[in-house]
C-alpha positions in Angstrom: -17.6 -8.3 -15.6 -16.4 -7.9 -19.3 -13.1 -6.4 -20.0 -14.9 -3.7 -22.0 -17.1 -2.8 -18.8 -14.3 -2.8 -16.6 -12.5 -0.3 -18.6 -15.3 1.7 -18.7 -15.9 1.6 -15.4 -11.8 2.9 -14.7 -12.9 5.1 -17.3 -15.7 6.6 -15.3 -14.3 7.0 -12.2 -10.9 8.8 -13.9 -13.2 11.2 -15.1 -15.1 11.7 -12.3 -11.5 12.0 -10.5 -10.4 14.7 -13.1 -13.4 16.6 -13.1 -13.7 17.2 -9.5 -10.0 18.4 -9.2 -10.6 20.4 -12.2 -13.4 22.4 -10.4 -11.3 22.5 -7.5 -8.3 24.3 -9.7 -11.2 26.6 -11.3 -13.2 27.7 -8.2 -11.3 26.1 -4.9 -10.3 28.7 -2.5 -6.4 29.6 -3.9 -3.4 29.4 -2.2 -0.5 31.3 -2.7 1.1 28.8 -4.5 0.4 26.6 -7.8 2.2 23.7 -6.3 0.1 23.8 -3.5 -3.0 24.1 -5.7 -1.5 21.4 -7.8 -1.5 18.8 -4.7 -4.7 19.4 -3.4 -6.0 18.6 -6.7 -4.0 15.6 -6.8 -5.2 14.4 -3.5 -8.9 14.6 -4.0 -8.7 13.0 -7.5 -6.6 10.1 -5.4 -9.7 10.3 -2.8 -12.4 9.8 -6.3 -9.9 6.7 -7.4 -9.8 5.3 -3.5 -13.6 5.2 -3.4 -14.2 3.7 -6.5 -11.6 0.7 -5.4 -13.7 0.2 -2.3 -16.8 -0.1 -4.0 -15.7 -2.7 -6.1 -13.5 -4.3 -4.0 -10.4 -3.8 -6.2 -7.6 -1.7 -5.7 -6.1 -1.9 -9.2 -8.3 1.2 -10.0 -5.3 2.8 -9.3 -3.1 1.3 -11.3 -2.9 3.4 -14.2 -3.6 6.8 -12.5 0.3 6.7 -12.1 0.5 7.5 -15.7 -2.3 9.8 -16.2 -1.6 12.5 -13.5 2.0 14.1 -14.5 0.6 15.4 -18.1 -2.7 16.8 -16.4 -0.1 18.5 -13.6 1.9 19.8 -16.0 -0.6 21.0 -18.8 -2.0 22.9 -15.3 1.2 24.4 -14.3 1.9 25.3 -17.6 -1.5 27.0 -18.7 -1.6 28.7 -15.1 2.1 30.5 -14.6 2.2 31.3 -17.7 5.5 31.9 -17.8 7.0 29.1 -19.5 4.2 29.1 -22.9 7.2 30.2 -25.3 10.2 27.9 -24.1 11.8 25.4 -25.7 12.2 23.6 -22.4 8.9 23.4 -21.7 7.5 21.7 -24.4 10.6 19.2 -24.3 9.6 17.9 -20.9 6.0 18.0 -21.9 6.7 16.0 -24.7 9.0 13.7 -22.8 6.1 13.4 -20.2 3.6 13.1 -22.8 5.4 10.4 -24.7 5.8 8.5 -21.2 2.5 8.5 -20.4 0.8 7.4 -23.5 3.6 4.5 -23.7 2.8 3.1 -20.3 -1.5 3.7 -20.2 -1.4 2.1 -23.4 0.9 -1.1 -21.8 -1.8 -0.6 -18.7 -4.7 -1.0 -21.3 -2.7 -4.0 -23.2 -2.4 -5.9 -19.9 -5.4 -5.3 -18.0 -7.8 -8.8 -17.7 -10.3 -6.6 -16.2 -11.2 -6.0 -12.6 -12.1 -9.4 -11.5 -8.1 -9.3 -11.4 -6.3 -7.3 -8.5 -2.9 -6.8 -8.1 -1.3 -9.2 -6.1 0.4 -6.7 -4.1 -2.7 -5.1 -3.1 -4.0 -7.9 -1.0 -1.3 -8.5 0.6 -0.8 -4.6 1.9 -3.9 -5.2 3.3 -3.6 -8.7 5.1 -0.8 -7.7 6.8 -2.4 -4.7 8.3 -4.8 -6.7 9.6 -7.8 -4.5 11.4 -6.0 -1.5 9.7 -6.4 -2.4 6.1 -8.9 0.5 5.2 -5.7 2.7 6.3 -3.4 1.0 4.3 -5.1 1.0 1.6 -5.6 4.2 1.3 -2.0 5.4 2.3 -0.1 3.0 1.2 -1.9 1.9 -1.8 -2.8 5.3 -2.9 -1.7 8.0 -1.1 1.7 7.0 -0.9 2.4 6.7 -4.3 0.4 9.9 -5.6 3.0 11.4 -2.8 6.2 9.8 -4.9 4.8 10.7 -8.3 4.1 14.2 -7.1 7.9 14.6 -5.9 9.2 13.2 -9.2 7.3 16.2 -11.0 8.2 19.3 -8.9 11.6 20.0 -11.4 8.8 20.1 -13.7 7.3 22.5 -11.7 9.9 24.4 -11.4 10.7 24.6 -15.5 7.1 25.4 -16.0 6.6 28.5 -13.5 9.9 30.2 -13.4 12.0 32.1 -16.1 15.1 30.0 -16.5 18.5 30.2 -18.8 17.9 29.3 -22.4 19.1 25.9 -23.7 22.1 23.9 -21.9 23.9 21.1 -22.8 21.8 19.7 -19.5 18.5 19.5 -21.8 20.4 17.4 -24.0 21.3 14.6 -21.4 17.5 14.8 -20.1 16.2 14.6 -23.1 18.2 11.4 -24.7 17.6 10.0 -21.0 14.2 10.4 -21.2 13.2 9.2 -24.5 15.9 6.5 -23.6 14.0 5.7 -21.0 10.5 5.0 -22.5 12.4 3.0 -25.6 13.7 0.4 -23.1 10.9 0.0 -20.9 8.8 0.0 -24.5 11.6 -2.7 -25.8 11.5 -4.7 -22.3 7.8 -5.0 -21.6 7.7 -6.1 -25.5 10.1 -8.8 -24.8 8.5 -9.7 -21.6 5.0 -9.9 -23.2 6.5 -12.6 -25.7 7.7 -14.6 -22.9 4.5 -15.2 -21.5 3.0 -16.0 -24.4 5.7 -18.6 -25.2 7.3 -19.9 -21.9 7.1 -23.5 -20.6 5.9 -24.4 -17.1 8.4 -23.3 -14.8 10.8 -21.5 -17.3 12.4 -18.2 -16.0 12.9 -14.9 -17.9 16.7 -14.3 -19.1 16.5 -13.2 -22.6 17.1 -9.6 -24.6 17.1 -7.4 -21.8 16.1 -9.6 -19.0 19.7 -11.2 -19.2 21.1 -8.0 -19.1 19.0 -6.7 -15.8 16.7 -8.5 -13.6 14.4 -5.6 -14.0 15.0 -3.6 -17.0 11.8 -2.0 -17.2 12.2 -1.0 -13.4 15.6 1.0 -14.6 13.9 2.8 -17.5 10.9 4.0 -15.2 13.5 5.0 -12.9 15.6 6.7 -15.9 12.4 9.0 -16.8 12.1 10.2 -13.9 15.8 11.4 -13.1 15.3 12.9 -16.9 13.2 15.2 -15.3 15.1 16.2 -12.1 18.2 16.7 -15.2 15.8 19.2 -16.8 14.5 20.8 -13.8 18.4 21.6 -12.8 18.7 22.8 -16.2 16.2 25.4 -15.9 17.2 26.3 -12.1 21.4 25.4 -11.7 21.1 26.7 -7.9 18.4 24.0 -7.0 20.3 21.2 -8.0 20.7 20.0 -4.8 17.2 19.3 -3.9 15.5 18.8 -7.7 16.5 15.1 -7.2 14.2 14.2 -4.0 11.8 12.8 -6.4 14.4 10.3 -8.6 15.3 9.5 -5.1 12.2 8.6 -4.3 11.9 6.3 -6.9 15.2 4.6 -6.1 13.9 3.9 -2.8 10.4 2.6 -3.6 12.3 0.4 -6.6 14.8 -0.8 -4.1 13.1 -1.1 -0.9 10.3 -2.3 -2.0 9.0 -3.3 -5.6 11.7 -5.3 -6.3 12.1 -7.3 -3.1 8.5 -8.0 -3.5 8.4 -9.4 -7.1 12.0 -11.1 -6.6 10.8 -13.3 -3.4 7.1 -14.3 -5.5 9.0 -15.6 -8.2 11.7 -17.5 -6.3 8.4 -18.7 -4.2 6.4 -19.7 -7.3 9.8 -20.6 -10.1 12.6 -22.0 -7.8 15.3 -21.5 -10.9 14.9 -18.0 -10.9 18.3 -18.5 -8.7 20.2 -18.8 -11.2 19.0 -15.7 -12.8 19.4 -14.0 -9.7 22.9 -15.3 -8.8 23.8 -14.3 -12.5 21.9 -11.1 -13.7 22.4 -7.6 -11.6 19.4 -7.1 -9.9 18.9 -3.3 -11.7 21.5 -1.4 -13.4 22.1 -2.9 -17.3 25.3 -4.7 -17.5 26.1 -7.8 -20.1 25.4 -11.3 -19.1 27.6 -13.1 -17.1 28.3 -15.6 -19.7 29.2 -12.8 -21.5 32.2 -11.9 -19.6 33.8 -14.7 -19.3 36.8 -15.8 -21.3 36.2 -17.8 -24.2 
């Protein structure tokens, strides 16, 4: 299958996804409670994306629905509290969001080969759960991390339903983190894109930001999403001992599992990447090692 067709096809089923948790948000039985609402949506669209995967053998359907679901949450929330239409906040973290999303579905776009390609993560959920794999694949392939992404957007949640204190020095910090955050995973999947093209058999990434953090663009996803825990505890100061669950989340995932994963496959498939491991901290930014030493 072409490219083109493939696309279309992730197109198709997005769409079909959408639409049905549309109708479900326009004439589902309510609950009391728009987060509540929000989910269920959220889970049958994840259900539309599942089902497609199955039928064409290729669980990478889901790849960019990461992306696509925290506008269409919060363009919901926003449109049905009601609430936060004239604040500033609001349309900061919708912008943040926005300008997220249409950074990494266009790097999704970029990169995809087309679905005769599956992540290589994906096959491997499901080997090792042997006779179980339909269950892992749809928890931990797609429910699990519609779960995360849905905890990383309830501060937004909570900006875009409740009256909250104007303007803090708080939006400030969430909003250079934010927009910080999608320039460096812009700047390092750039670099990382050149690589490829260029590299020689064997050769390790450890350029630009790469020699800075083993996973730079790992750190700025993880950056967005604490921006919006800074702005949800900007708009609700009492709730800022619970608004970070999500960024949490994301910490964990990162750590426990996203990056162990890709830092044994390249050690398995580039044995030098050692070096860059015994050199370069693993997450956080910090300047080379060379760098530090004394000239």
């Amino acid at each position: 299958m072409s490219r083109g067709a493939s696309l279309t096809r992730v197109g198709l089923a997005y769409a079909v996804a959408f639409g049905l948790a549309s109708a479900w948000l326009a004439w589902g039985p309510d609950t009391r409670w728009l987060w509540l609402d929000g989910l269920l949506a959220d889970v049958l669209a994840t259900l539309v994306v599942f089902v497609a995967g199955r039928i064409h053998h290729n669980s990478s359907f889901y790849d960019a629905y990461w992306s696509v679901l925290p506008p269409y949450l919060a363009l919901y929330w926003l449109l049905a509290a009601e609430v936060a239409l004239d604040d500033a906040r609001a349309w900061l973290v919708l912008g943040v969001i926005v300008l997220w999303a249409v950074r990494l579905t266009a790097n999704w776009v970029r990169t995809f080969p087309g679905l005769h390609h599956e992540d290589w993560r994906y096959p491997l959920v499901r080997e090792r759960a042997g006779r179980l794999e339909l269950l892992a694949d749809l928890v931990g392939i797609h429910l699990v991390p519609t779960c995360q992404v849905f905890l990383g957007m309830v501060p937004v949640y909570v900006v875009l339903t409740r009256d909250g204190p104007g303007l803090r020095w708080l939006d400030a910090v969430a909003l250079v983190v934010g927009i910080g955050a999608v320039l460096l995973e812009l700047a390092a999947d750039a670099q990382m894109h050149r690589f490829v093209r260029e590299r020689a058999p064997g050769q390790v990434m450890d350029r630009g930001l790469w020699a800075w953090s083993r996973h730079p663009n790992y750190f700025g996803e993880i950056c967005f999403w604490w921006s919006l825990a800074l702005f949800g505890i900007a708009a609700s100061p009492a709730d800022w001992w619970w608004l970070p669950v999500g960024g949490v989340a994301m910490v964990a995932m990162f750590l426990g599992a996203s990056i162990p994963m890709m830092e044994r496959r390249s050690l398995e498939r580039r044995p030098s990447y050692q070096q860059v491991v015994d050199s370069v901290p693993v997450l956080v930014p910090r300047p080379p090692s060379w760098a530090r030493k004394p000239a």
